[in-house]
gemmi code that builds the backbone of each chain (N, CA, C; Angstrom):
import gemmi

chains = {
    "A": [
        ("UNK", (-9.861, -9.529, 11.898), (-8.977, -10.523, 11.300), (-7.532, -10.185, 11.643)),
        ("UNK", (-7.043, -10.700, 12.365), (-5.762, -10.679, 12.760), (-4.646, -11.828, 12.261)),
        ("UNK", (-3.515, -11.514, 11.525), (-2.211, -12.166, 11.581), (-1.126, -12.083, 11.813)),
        ("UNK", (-0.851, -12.748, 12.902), (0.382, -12.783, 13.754), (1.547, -12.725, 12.732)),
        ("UNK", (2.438, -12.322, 12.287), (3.781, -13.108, 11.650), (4.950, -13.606, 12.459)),
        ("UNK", (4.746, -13.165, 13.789), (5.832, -14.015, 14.403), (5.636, -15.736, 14.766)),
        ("UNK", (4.199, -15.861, 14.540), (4.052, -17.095, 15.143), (3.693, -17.848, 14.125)),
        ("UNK", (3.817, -17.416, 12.435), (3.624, -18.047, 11.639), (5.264, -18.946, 10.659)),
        ("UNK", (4.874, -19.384, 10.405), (6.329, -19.955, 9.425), (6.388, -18.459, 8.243)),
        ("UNK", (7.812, -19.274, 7.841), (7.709, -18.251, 6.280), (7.075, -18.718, 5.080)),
        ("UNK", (7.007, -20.101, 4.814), (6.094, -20.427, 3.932), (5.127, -20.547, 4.399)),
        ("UNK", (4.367, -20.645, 5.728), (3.111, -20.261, 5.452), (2.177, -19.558, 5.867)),
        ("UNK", (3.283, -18.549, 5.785), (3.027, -16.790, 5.359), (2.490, -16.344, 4.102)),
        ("UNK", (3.482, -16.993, 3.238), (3.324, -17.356, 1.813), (2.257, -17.225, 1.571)),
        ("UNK", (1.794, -18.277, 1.911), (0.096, -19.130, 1.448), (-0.514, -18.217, 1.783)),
        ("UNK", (-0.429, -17.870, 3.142), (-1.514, -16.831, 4.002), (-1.785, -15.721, 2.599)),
        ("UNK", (-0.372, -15.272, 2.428), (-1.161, -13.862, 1.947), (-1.258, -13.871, 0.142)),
        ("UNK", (-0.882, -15.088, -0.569), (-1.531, -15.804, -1.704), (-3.249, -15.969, -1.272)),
        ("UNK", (-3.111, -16.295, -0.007), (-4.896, -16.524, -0.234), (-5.126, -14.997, -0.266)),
        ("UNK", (-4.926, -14.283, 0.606), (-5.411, -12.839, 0.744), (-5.443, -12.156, -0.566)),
        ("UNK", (-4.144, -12.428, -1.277), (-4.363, -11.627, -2.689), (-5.064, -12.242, -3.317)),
        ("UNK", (-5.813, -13.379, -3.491), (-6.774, -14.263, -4.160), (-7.914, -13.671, -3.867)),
        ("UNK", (-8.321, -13.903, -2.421), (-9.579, -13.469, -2.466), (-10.088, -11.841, -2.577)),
        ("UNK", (-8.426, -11.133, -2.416), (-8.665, -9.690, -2.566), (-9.106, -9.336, -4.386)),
        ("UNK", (-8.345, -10.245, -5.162), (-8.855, -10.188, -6.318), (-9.976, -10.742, -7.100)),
        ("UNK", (-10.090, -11.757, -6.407), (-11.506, -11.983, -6.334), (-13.145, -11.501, -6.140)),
        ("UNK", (-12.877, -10.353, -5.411), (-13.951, -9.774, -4.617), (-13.946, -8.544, -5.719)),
        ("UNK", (-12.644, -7.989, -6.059), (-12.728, -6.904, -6.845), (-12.996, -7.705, -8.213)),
        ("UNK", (-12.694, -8.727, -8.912), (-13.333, -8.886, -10.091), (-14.583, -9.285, -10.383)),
        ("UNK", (-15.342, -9.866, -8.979), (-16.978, -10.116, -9.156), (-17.259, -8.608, -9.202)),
        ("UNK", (-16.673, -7.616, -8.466), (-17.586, -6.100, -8.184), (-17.506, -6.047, -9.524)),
        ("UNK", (-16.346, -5.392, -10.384), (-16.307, -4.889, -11.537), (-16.990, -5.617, -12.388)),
        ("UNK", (-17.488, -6.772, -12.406), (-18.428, -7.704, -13.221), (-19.676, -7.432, -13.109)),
        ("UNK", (-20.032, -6.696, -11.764), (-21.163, -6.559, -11.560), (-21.530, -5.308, -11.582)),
        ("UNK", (-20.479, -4.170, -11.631), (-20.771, -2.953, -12.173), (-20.780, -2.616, -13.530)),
        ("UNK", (-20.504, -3.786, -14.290), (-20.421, -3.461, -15.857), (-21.751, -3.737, -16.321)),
        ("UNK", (-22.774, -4.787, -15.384), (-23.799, -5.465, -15.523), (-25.083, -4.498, -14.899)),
        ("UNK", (-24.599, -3.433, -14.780), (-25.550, -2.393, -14.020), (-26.489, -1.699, -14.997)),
        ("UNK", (-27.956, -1.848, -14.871), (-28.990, -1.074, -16.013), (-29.308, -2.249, -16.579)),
        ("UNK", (-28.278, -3.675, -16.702), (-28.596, -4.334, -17.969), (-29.793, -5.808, -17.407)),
        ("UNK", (-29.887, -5.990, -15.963), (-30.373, -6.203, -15.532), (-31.726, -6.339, -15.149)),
        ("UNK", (-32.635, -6.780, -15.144), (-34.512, -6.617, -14.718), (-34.658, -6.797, -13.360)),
        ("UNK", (-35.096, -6.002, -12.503), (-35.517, -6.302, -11.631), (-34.992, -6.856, -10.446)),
        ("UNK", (-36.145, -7.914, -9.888), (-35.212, -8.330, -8.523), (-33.478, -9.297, -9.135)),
        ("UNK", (-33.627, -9.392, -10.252), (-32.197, -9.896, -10.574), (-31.195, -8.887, -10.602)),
        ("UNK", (-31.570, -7.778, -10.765), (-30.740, -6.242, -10.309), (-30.597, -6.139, -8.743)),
        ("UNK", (-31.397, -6.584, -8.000), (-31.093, -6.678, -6.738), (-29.678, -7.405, -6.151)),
        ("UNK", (-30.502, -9.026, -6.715), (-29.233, -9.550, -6.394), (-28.190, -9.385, -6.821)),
        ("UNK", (-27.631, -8.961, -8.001), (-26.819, -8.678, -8.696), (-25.951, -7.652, -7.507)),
        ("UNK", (-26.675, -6.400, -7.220), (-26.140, -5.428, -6.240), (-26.080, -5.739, -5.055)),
        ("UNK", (-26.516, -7.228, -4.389), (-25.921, -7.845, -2.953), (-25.109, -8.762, -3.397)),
        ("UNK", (-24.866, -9.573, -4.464), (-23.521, -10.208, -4.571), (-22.478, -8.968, -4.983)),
        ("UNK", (-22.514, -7.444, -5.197), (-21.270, -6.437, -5.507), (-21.337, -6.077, -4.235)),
        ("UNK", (-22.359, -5.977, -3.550), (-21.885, -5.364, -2.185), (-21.146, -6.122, -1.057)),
        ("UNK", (-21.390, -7.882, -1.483), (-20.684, -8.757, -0.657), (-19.168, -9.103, -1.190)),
        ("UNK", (-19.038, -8.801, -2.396), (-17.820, -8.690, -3.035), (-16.810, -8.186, -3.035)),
        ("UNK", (-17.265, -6.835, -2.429), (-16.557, -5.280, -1.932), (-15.802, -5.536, -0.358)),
        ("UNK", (-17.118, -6.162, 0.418), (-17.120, -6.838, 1.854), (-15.572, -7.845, 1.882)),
        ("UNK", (-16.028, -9.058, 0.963), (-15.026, -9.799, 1.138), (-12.984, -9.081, 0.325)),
        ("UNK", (-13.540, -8.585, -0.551), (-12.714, -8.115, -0.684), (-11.673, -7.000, 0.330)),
        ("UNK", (-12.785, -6.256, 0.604), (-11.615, -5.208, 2.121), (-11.508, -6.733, 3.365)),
        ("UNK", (-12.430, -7.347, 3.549), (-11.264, -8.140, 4.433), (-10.456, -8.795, 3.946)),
        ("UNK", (-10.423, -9.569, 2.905), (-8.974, -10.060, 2.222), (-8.035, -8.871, 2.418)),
        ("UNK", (-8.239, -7.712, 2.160), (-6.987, -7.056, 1.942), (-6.496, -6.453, 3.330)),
        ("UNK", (-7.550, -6.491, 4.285), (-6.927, -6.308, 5.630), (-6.017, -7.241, 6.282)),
        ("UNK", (-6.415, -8.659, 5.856), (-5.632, -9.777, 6.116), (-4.485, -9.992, 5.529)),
        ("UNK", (-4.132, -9.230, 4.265), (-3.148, -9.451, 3.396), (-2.103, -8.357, 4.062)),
        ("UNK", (-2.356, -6.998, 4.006), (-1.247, -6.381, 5.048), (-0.947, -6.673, 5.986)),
        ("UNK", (-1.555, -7.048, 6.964), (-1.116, -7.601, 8.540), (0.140, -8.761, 7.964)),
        ("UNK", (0.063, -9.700, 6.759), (0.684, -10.344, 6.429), (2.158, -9.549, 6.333)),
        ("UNK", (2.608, -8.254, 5.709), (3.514, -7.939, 5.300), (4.799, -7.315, 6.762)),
        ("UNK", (5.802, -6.875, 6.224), (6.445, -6.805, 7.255), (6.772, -5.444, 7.293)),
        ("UNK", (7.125, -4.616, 8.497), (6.910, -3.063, 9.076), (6.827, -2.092, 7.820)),
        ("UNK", (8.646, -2.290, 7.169), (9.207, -1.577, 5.816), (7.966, -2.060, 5.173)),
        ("UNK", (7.518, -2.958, 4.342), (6.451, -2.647, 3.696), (5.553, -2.432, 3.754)),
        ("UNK", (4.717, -2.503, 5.025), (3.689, -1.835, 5.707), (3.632, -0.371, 5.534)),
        ("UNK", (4.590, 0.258, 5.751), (5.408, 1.659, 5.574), (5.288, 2.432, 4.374)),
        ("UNK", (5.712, 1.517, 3.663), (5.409, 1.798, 2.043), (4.087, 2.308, 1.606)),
        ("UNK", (3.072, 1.469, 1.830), (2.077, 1.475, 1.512), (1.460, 2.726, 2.750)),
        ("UNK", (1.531, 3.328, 3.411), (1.247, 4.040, 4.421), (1.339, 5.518, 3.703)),
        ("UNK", (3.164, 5.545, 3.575), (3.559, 6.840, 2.630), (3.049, 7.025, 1.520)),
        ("UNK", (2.871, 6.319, 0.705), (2.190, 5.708, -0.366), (0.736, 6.768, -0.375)),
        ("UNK", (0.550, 5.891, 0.502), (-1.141, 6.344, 0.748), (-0.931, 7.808, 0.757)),
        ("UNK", (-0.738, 8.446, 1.619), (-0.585, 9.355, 2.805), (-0.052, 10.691, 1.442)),
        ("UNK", (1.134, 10.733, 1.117), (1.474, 11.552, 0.245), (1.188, 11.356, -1.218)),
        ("UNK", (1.159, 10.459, -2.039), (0.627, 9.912, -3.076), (-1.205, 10.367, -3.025)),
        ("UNK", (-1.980, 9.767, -2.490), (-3.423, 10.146, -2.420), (-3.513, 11.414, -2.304)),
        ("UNK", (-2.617, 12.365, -1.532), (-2.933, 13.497, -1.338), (-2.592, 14.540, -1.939)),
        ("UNK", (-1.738, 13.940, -3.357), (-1.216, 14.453, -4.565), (-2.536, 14.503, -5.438)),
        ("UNK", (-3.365, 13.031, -5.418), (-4.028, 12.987, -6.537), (-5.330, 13.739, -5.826)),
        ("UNK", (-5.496, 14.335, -4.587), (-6.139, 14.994, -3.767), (-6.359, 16.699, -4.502)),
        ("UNK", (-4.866, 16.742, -4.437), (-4.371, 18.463, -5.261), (-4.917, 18.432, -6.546)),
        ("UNK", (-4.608, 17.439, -7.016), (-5.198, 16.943, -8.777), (-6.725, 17.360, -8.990)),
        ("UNK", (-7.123, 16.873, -7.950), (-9.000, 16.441, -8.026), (-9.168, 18.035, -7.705)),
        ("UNK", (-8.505, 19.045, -6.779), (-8.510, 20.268, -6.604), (-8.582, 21.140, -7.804)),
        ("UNK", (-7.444, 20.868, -8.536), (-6.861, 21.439, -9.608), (-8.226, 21.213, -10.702)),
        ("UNK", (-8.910, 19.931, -11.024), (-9.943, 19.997, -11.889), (-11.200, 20.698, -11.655)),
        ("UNK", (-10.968, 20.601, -10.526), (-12.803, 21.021, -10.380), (-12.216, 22.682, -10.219)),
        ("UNK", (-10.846, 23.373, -9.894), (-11.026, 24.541, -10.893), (-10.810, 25.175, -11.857)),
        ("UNK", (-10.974, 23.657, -12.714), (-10.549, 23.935, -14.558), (-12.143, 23.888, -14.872)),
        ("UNK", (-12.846, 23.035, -14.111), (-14.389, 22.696, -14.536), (-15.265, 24.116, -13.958)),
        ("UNK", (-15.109, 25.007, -12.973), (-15.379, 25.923, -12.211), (-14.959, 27.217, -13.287)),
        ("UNK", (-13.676, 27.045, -13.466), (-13.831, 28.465, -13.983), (-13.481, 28.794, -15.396)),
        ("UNK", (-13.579, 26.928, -15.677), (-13.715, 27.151, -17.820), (-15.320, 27.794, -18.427)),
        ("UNK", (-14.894, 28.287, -19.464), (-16.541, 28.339, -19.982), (-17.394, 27.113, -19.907)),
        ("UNK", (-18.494, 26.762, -19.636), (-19.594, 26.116, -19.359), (-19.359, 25.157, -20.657)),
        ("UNK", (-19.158, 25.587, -21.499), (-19.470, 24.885, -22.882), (-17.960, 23.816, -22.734)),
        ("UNK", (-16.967, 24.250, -22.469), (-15.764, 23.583, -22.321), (-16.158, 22.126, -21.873)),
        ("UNK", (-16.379, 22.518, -20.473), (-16.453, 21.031, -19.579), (-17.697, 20.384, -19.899)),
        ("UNK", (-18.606, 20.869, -20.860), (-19.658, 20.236, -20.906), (-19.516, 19.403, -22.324)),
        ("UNK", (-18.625, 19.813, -23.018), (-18.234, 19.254, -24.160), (-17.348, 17.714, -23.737)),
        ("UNK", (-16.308, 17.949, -22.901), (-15.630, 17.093, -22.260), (-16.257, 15.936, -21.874)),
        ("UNK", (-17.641, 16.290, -20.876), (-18.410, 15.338, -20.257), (-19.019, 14.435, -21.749)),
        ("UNK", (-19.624, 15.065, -22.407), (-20.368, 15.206, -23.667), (-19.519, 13.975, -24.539)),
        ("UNK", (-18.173, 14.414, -24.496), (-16.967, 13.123, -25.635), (-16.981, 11.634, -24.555)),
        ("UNK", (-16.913, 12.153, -23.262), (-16.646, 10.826, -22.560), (-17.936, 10.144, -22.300)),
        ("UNK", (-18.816, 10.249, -21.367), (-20.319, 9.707, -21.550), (-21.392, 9.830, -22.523)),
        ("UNK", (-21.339, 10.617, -23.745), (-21.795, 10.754, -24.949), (-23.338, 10.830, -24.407)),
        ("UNK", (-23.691, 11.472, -23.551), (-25.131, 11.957, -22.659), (-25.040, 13.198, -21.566)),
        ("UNK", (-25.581, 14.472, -21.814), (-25.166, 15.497, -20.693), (-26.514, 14.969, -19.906)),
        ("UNK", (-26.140, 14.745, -18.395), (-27.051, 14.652, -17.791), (-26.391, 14.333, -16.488)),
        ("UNK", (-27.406, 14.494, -15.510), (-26.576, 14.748, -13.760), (-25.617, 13.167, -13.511)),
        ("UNK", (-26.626, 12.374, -13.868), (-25.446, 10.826, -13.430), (-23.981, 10.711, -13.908)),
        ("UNK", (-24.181, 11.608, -15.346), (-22.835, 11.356, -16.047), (-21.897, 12.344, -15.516)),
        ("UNK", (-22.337, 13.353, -14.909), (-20.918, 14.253, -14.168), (-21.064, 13.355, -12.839)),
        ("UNK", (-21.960, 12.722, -11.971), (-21.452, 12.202, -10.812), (-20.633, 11.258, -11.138)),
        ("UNK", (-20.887, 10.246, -12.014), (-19.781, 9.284, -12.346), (-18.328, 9.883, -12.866)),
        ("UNK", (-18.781, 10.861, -13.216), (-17.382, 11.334, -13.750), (-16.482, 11.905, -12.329)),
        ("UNK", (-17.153, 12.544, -11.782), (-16.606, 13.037, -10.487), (-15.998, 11.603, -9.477)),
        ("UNK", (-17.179, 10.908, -9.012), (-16.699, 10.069, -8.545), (-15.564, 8.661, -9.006)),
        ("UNK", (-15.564, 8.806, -10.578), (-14.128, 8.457, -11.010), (-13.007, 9.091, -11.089)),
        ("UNK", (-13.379, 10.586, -10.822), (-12.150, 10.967, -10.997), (-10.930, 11.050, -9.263)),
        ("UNK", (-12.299, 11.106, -8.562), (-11.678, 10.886, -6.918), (-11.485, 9.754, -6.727)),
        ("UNK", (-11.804, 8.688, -7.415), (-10.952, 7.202, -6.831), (-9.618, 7.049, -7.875)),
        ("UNK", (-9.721, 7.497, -9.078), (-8.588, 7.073, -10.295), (-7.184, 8.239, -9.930)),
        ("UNK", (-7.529, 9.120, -9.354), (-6.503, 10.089, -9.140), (-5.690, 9.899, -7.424)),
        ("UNK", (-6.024, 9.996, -6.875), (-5.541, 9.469, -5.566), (-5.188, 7.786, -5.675)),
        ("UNK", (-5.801, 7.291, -6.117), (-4.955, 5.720, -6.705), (-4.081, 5.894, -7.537)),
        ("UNK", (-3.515, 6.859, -8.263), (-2.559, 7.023, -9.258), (-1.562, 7.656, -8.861)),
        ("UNK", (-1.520, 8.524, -7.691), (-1.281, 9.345, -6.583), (-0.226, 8.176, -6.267)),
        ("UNK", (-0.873, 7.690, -5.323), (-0.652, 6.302, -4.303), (0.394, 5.588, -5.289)),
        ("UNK", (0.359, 4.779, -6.424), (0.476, 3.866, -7.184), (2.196, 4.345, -7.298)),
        ("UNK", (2.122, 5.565, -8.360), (3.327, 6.251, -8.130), (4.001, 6.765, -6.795)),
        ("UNK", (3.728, 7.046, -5.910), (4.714, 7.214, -4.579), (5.024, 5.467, -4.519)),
        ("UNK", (4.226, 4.873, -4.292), (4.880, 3.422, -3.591), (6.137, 2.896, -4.585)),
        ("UNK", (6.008, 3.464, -6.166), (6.517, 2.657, -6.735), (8.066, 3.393, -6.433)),
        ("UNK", (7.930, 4.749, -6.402), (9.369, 5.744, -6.554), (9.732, 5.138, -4.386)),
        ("UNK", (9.263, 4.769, -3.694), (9.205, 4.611, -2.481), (10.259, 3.384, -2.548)),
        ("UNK", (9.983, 2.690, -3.082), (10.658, 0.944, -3.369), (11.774, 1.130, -4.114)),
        ("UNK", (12.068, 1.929, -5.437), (12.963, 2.419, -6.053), (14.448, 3.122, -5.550)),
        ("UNK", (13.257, 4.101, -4.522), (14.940, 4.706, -3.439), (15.233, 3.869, -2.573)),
        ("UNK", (14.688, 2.705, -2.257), (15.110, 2.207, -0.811), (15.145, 0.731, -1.344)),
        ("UNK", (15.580, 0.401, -2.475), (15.950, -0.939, -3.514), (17.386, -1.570, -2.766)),
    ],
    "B": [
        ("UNK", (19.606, 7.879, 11.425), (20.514, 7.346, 12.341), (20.928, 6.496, 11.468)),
        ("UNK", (22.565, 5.904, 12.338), (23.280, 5.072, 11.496), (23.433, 3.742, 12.496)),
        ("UNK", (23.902, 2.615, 11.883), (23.934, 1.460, 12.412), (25.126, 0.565, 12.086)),
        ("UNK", (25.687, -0.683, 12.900), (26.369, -1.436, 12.924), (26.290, -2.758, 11.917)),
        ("UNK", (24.686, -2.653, 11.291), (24.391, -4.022, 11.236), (24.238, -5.281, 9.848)),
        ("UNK", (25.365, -4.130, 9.239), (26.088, -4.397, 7.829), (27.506, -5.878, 8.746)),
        ("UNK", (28.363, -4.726, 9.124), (29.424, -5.437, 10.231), (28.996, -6.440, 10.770)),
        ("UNK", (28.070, -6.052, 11.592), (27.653, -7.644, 12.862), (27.257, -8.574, 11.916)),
        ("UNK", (26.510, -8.766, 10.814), (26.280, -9.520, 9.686), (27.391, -10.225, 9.385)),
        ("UNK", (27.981, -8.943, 8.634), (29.400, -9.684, 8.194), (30.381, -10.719, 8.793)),
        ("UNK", (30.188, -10.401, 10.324), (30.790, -11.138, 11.163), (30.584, -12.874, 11.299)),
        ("UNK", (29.301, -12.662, 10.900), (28.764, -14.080, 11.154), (28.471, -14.618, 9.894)),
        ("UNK", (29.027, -14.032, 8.650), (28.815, -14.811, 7.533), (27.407, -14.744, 7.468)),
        ("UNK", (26.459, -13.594, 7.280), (25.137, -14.374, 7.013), (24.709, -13.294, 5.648)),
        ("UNK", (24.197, -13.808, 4.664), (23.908, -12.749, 4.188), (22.773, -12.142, 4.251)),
        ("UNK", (22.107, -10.978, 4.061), (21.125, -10.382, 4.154), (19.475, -10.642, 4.024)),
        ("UNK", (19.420, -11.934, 3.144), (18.489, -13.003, 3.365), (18.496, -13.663, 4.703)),
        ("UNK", (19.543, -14.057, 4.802), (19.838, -14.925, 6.307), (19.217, -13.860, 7.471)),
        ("UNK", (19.497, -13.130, 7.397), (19.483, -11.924, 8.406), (17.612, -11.473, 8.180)),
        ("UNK", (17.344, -11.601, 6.862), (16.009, -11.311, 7.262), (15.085, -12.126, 7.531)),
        ("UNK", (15.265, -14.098, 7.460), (14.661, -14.621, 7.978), (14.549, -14.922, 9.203)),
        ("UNK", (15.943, -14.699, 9.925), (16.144, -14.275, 11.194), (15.221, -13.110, 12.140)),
        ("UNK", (14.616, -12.599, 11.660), (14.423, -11.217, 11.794), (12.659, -11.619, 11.649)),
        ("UNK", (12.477, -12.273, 10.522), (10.719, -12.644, 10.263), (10.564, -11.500, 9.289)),
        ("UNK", (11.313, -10.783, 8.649), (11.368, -9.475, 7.846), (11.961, -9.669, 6.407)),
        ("UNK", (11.445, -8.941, 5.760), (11.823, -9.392, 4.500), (13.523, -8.533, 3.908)),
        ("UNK", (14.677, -9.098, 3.050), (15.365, -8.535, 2.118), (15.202, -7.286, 2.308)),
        ("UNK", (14.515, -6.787, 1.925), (14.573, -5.302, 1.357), (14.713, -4.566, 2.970)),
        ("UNK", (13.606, -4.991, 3.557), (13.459, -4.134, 4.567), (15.266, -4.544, 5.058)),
        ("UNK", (15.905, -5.884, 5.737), (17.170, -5.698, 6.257), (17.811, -4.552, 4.998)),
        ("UNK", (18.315, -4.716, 4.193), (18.730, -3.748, 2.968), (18.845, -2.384, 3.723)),
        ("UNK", (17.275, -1.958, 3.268), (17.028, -0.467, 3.815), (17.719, -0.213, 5.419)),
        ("UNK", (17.563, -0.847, 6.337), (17.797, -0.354, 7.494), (19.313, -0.339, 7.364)),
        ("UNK", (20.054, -1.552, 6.612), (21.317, -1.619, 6.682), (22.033, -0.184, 6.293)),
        ("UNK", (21.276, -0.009, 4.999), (21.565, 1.699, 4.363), (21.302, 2.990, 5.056)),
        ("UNK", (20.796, 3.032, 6.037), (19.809, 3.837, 6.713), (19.164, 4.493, 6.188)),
        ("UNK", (18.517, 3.630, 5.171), (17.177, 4.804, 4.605), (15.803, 4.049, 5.220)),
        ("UNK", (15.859, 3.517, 6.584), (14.997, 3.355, 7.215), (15.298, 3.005, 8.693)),
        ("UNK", (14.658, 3.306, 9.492), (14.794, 3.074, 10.510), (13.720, 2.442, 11.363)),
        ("UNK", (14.081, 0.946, 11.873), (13.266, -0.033, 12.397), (12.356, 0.720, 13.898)),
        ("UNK", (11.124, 0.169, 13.964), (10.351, 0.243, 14.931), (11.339, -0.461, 16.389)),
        ("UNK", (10.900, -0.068, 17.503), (11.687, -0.163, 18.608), (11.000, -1.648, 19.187)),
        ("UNK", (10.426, -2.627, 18.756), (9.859, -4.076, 18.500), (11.231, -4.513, 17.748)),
        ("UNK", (11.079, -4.394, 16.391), (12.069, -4.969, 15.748), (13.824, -4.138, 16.210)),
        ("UNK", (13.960, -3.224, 16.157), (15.150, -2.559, 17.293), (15.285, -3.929, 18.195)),
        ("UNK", (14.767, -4.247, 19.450), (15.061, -5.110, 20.032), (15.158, -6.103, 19.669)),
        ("UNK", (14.426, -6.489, 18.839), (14.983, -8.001, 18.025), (15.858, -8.346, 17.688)),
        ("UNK", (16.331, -7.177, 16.866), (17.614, -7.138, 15.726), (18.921, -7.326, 17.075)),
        ("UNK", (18.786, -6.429, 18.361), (19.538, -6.234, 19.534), (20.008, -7.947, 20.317)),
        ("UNK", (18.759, -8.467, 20.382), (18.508, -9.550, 21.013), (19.083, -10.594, 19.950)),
        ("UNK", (18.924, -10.977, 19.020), (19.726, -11.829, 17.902), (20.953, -11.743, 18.247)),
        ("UNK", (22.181, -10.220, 17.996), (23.350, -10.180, 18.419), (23.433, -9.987, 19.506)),
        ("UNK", (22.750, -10.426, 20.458), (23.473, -10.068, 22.050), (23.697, -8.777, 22.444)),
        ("UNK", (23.370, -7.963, 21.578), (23.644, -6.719, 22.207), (22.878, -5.651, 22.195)),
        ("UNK", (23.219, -4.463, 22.894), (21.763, -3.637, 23.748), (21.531, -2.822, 21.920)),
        ("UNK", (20.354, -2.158, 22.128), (19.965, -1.405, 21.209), (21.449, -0.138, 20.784)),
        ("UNK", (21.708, 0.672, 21.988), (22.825, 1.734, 21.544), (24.171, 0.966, 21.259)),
        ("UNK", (24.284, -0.327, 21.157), (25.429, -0.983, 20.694), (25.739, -0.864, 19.014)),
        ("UNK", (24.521, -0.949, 18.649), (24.096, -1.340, 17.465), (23.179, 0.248, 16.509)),
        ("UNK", (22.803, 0.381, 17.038), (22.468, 2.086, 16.079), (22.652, 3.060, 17.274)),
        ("UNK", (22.827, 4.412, 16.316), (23.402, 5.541, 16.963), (23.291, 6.608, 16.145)),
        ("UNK", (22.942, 7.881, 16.681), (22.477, 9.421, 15.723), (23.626, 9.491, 15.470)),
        ("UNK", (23.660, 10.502, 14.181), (25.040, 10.892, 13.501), (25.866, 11.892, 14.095)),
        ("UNK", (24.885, 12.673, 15.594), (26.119, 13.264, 16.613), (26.824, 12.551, 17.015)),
        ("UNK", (26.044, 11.240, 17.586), (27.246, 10.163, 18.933), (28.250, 9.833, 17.289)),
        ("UNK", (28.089, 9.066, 16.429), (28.902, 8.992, 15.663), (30.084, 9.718, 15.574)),
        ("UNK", (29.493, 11.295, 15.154), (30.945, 12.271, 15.302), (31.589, 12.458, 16.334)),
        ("UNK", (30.836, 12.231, 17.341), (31.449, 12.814, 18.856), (33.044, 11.589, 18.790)),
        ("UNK", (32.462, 10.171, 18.536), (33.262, 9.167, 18.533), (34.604, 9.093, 17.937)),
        ("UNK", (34.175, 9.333, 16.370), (35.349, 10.418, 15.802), (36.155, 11.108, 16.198)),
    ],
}
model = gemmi.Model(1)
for chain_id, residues in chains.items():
    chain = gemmi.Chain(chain_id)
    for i, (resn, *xyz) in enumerate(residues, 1):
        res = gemmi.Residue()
        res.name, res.seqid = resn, gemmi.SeqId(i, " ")
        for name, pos in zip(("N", "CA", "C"), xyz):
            atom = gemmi.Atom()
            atom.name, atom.element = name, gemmi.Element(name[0])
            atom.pos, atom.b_iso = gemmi.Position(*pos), 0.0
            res.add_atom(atom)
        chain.add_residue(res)
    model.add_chain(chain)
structure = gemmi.Structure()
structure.add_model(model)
structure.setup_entities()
C-alpha cells in the first residue's frame, strides 16, 4: 500500500489518512471485542470469532501502514525516535521486572500474579508477561513521542 | 546545522503555514527546521532550494562555515 503525498492534494490527504485512522481504529476495536469474548464462546463460533480478530489485526496494520506513508518526514521521524528509544526504555523496564520476579521470594510474585488474575496457573503469568511486553514499550514509545513534539513545538 | 529559511520566508511575506503548504509538509515540521532542531532529508533540502531559487549551500550551512563567515 503505497501513498504518494506529492501527488496528492492537501485535503485529500486529509481524507486519506481520516480513512486510515478509521479503519486503523476500527480493526483494533473489533480485536479488543473479540479478545474480551475469548472462553465465552462455544465452539466453531470461537473459531470464527478468532478469524474475524485475526482479520481485524490484518486490516488494522494495513490501515496503519497507509496512515504513515500519509504523514510528512518530521513526523514520520517522530514516531521512528519514538519507537526506537521510547520502546527500548520500556524494553529496560520489562528487564528490570523479570529481575524483580527472578530474584524476589517466590511467594512475592506469586502473590502479585495471585491479586491481578485471582488464579495461579501457567496462562495467567503468560498473559501477564505478554502484557507486560506490549503495555511497557507502548508507554515507552507514547512518552518519547509526546516529550519529542514538546521540544520541537 | 543552521539555515536561512526564517529570512527567505520573511522576504516573501509568507508565513510558515504558507511555506509548509508550499513544501507538501506540515507547520511544525517548517517550525522545527526553521529552529534547527531538525534537519530536512536531502529530497526535501532540494525542494525547499528549488522553491527559492537557490542551491542547497545558499540556504543551510554547519556552524563552522557560519563562524568562518563571521
Amino acid at each position: 500500500m503505497s501513498v504518494s503525498r506529492s501527488e496528492s492534494t492537501p485535503n485529500g490527504r486529509e481524507k486519506q489518512k481520516a480513512a486510515f485512522i478509521a479503519g486503523t481504529g476500527a480493526g483494533l476495536g473489533v480485536m479488543i471485542a473479540v479478545s474480551l469474548l475469548a472462553g465465552q464462546l462455544d465452539g466453531d463460533l470461537q473459531m470464527i470469532a478468532n478469524g474475524v480478530g485475526y482479520s481485524a489485526a490484518a486490516i488494522a496494520l494495513a490501515c496503519s501502514i497507509g496512515w504513515i506513508a500519509t504523514l510528512d518526514e518530521f513526523a514520520q521521524r517522530a514516531h521512528y525516535v519514538a519507537w526506537y528509544w521510547g520502546g527500548s526504555l520500556g524494553l529496560a523496564a520489562m528487564g528490570a521486572l523479570l529481575l524483580f520476579v527472578l530474584l524476589s521470594p517466590a511467594s512475592a510474585a506469586e502473590s502479585l500474579l495471585l491479586d491481578w488474575w485471582g488464579a495461579s496457573q501457567a496462562k495467567a503469568g503468560f498473559l501477564t508477561g505478554a502484557l507486560a511486553a506490549m503495555l511497557l514499550p507502548a508507554l515507552g514509545y507514547t512518552i518519547w513521542w509526546l516529550v519529542f513534539w514538546l521540544r520541537r513545538r | 546545522m543552521k539555515n536561512r529559511l526564517k529570512v527567505l520566508r520573511a522576504e516573501r511575506n509568507w508565513s510558515q503555514a504558507d511555506l509548509a503548504e508550499r513544501l507538501d509538509v506540515s507547520r511544525q515540521s517548517v517550525n522545527a527546521i526553521e529552529t534547527g532542531k531538525y534537519d530536512p532529508s536531502l529530497p526535501l533540502a532540494f525542494k525547499i532550494a528549488g522553491l527559492f531559487g537557490l542551491t542547497i549551500e545558499q540556504i543551510f550551512f554547519n556552524d563552522e562555515a557560519a563562524q568562518a563567515a563571521e
